[in-house]
Rosetta silent file (secondary structure, phi, psi, omega in degrees, C-alpha in Angstrom):
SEQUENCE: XXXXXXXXXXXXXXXXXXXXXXXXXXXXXXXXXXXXXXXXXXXXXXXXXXXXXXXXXXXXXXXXXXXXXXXXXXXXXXXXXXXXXXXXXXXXXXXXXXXXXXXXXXXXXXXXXXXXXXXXXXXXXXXXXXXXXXXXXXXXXXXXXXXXXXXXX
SCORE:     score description
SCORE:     0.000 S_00000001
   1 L     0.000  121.287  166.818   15.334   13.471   12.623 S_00000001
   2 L   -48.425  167.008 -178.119   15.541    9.999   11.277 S_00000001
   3 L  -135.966  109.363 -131.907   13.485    9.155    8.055 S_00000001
   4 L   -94.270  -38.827 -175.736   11.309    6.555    8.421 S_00000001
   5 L   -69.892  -16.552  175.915   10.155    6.653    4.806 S_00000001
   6 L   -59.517 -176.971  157.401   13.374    6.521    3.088 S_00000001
   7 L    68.249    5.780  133.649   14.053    3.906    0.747 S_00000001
   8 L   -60.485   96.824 -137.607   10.536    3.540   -0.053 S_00000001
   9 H   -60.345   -6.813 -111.486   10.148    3.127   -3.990 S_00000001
  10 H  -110.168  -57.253 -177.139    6.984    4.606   -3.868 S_00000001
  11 H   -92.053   14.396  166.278    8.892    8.221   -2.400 S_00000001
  12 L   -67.979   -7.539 -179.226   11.763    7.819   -4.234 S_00000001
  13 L   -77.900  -34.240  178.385   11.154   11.354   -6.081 S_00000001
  14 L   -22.595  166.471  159.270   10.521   12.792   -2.959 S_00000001
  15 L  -121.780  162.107  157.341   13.239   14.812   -1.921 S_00000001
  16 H    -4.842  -62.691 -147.667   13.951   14.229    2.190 S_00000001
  17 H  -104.565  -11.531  158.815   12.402   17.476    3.910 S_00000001
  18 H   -92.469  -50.806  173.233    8.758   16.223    1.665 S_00000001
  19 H   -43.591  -51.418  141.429    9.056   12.924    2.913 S_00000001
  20 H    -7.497  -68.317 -157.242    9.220   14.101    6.067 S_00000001
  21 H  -104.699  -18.922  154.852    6.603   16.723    5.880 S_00000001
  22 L   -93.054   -4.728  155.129    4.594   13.714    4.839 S_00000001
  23 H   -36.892  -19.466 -146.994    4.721   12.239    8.241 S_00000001
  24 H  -122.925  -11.574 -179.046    1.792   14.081   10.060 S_00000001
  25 H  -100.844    8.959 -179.902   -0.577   12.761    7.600 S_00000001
  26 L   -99.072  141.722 -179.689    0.433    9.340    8.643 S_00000001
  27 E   -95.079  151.717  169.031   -0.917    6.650   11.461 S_00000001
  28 E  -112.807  132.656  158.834    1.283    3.882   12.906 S_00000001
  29 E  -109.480  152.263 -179.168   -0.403    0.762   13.224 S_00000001
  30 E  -114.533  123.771 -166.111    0.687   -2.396   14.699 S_00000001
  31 E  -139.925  108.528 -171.365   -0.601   -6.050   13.768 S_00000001
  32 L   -72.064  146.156 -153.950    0.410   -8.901   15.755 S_00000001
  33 L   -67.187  165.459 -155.632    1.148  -11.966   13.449 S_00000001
  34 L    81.559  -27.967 -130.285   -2.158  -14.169   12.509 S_00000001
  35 L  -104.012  144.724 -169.836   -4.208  -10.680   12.403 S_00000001
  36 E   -75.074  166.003 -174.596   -5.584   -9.359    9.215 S_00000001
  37 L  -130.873  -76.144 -170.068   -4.030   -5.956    7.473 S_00000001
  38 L  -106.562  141.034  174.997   -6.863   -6.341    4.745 S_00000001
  39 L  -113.586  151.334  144.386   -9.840   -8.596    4.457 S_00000001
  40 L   -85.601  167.647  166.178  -11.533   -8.760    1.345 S_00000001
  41 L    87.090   -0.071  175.610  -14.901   -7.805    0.399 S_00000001
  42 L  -100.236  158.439  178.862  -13.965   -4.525    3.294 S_00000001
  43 E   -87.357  145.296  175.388  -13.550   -1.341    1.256 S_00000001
  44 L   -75.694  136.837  177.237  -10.316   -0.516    0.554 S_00000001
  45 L  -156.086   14.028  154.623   -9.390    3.082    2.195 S_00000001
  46 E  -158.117  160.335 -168.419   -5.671    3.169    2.877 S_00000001
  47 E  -109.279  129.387  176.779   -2.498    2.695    1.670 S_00000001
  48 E  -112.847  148.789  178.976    0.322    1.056    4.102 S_00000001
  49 E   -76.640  129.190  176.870    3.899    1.677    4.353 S_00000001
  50 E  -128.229  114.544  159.377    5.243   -1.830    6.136 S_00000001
  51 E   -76.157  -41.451 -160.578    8.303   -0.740    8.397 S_00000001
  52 E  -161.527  157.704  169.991    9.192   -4.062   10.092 S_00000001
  53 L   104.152  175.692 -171.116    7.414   -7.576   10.058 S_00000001
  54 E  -157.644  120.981  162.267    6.482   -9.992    7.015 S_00000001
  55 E  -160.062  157.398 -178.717    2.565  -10.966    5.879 S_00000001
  56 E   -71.777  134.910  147.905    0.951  -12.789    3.111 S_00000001
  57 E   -78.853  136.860 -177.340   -1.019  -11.783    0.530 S_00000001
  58 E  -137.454  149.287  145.913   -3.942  -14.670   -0.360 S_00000001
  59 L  -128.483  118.049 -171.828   -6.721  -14.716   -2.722 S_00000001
  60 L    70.697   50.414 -152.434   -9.625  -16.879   -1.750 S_00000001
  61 L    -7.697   76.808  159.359   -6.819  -18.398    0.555 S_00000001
  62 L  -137.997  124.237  172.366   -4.077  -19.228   -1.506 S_00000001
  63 E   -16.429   92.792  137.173   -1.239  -17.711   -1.323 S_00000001
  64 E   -37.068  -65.750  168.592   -0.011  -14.998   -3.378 S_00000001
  65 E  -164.970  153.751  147.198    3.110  -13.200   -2.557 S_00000001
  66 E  -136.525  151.345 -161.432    4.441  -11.937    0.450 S_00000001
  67 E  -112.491  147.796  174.483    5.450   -8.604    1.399 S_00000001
  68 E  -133.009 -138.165 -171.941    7.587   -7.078    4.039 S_00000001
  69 L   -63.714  159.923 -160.345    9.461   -4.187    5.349 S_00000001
  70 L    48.939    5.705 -178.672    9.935   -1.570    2.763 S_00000001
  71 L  -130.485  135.674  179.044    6.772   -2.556    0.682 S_00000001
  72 L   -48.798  127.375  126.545    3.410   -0.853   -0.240 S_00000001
  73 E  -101.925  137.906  156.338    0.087   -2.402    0.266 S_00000001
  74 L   102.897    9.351 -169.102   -3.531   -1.151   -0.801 S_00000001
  75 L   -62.717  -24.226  163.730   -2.162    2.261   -2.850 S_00000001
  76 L   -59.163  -17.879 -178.226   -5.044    2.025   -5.438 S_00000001
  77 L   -72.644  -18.407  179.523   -7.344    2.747   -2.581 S_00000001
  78 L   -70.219  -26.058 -177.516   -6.542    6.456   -2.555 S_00000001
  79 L  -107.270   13.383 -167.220   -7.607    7.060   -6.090 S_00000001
  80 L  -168.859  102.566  149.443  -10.746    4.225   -6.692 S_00000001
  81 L   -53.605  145.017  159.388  -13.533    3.708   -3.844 S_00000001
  82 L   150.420 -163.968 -144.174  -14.275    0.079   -3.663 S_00000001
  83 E  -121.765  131.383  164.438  -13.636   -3.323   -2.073 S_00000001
  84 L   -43.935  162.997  145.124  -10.701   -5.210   -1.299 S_00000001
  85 L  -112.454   27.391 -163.119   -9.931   -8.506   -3.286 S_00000001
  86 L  -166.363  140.632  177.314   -7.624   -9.989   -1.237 S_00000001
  87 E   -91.608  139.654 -174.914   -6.665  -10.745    2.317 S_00000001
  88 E  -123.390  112.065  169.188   -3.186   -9.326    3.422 S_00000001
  89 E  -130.161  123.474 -171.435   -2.335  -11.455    6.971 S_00000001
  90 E   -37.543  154.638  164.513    0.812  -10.932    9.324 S_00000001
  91 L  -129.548  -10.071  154.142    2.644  -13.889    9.440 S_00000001
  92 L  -115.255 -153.013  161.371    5.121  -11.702   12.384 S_00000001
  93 L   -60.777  146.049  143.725    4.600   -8.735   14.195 S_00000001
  94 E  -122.523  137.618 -165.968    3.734   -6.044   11.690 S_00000001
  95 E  -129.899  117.487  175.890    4.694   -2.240   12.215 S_00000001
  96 E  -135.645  160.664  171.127    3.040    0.187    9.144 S_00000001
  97 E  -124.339  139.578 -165.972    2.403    3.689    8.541 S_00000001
  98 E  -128.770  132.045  168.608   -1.066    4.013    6.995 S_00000001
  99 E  -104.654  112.622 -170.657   -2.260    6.831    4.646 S_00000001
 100 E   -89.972 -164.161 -162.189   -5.775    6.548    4.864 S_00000001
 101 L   -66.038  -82.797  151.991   -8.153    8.076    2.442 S_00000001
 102 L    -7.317  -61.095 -146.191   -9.122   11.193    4.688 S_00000001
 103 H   -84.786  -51.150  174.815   -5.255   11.797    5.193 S_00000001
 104 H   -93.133    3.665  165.098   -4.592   12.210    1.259 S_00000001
 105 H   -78.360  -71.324  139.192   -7.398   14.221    0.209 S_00000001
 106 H    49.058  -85.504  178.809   -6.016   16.444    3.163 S_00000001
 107 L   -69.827   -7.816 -179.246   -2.633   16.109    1.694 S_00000001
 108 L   -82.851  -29.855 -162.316   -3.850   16.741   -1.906 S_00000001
 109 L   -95.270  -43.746 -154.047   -5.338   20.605   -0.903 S_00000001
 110 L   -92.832  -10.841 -165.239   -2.661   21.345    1.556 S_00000001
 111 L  -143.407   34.534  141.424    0.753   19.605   -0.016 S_00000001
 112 H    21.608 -104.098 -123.564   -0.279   19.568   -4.043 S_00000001
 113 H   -88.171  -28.925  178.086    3.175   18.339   -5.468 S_00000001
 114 H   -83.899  -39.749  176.720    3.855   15.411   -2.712 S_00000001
 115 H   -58.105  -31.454 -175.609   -0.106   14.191   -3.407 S_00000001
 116 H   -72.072  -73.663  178.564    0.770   14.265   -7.509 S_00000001
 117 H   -43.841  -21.754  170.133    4.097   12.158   -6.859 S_00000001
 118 H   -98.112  -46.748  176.043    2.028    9.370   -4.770 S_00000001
 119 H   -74.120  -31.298 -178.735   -0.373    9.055   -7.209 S_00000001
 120 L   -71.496  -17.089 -162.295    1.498    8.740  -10.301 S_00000001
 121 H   -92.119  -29.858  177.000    3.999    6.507   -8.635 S_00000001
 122 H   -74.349   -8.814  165.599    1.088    4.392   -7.631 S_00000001
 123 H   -83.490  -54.023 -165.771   -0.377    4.240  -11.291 S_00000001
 124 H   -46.245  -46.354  169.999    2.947    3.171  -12.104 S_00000001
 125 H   -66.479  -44.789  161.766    2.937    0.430  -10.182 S_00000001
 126 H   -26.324  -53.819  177.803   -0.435   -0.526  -11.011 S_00000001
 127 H   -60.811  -54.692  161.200    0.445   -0.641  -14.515 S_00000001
 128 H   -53.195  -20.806 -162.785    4.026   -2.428  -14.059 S_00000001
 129 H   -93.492  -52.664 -179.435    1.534   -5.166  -11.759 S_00000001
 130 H   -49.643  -62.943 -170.411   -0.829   -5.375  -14.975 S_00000001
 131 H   -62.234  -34.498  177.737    1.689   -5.653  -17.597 S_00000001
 132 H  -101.095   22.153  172.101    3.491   -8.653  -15.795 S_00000001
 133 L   -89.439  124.927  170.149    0.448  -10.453  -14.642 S_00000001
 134 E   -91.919  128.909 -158.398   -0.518  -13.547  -17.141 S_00000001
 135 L   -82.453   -5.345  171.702   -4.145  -13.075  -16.794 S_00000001
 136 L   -77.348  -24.084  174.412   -5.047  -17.202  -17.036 S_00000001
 137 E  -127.010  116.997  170.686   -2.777  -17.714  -13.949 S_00000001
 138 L  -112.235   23.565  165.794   -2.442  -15.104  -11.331 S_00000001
 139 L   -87.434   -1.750  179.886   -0.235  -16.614   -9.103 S_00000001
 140 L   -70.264  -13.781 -172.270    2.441  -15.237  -11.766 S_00000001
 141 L   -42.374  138.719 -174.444    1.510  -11.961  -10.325 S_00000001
 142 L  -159.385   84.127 -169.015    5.172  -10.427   -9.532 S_00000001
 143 L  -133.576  138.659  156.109    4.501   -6.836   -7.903 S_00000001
 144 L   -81.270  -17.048 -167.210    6.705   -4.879   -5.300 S_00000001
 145 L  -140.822  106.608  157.425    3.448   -2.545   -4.514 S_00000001
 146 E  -101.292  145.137 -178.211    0.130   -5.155   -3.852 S_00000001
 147 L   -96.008  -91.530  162.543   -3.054   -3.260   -4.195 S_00000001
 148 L   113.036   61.350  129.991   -6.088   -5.683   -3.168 S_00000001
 149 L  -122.760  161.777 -171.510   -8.561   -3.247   -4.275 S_00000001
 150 E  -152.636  139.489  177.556  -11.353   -3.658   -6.869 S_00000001
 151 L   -70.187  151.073 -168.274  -13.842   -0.776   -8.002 S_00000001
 152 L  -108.563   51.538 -175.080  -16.780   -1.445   -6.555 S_00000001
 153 L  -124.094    0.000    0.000  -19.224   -0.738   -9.551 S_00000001
């Protein structure tokens, strides 16, 4: 069986036959280019895998970055309820696998050590996004994993 998930930095600890084994907790969605991935101000509740395709991240609509095949969006939503802060919109076709909320608590009771390895790698990134953000400009923002969630308290 191909592996849809390699080469995703996210899963690099993974070994193969857990990547894999993380498939069943996943959805594929499809978003035809113009069409939103994220809105803000919607609560954030899954994290996507982007297989094929290219879309923007904007805040308050100006560009941020954009992300494509191989790259994470929304991974803080699995560990922190709350609201996006940022619109993520195809600019092609986009093809994702989405771990929604549901789908990792799930995966947290029944698959422990692959649920541990997504969240810490997803702190990581968080942190790595923080430390290289200058917080007076945030178009400096320079992240391989965009979250676009904000706690909602």
């Amino acid at each position: 069986m191909r592996d849809p998930l390699e080469g995703f930095p996210l899963l690099e600890e993974l070994e193969r036959a857990e990547r894999l084994a993380l498939l069943p907790y996943l959805s594929e969605r499809r978003y035809e280019s113009g069409r939103s991935l994220f809105r803000s101000g919607r609560e954030a509740e899954e994290l996507l895998f982007l297989l094929e395709g290219e879309a923007r991240v904007e805040v308050r609509r100006q560009p941020l970055c954009s992300v494509g095949a191989g790259d994470l969006i929304g991974g803080l939503s699995l560990l922190v309820v709350g609201r996006r802060r940022c619109d993520v919109v195809a600019q092609s076709v986009v093809r994702a696998f989405a771990l929604e909320r549901t789908a990792y608590l799930r995966l947290r009771k029944e698959a422990p050590s692959v649920a541990l390895v997504i969240q810490e790698a997803v702190l990581r990134s968080f942190a790595r996004a923080v430390g290289s953000t200058d917080v007076a400009d945030p178009s400096t923002v320079k992240i391989p994993e965009v979250d676009g969630s904000e706690d909602g308290h």
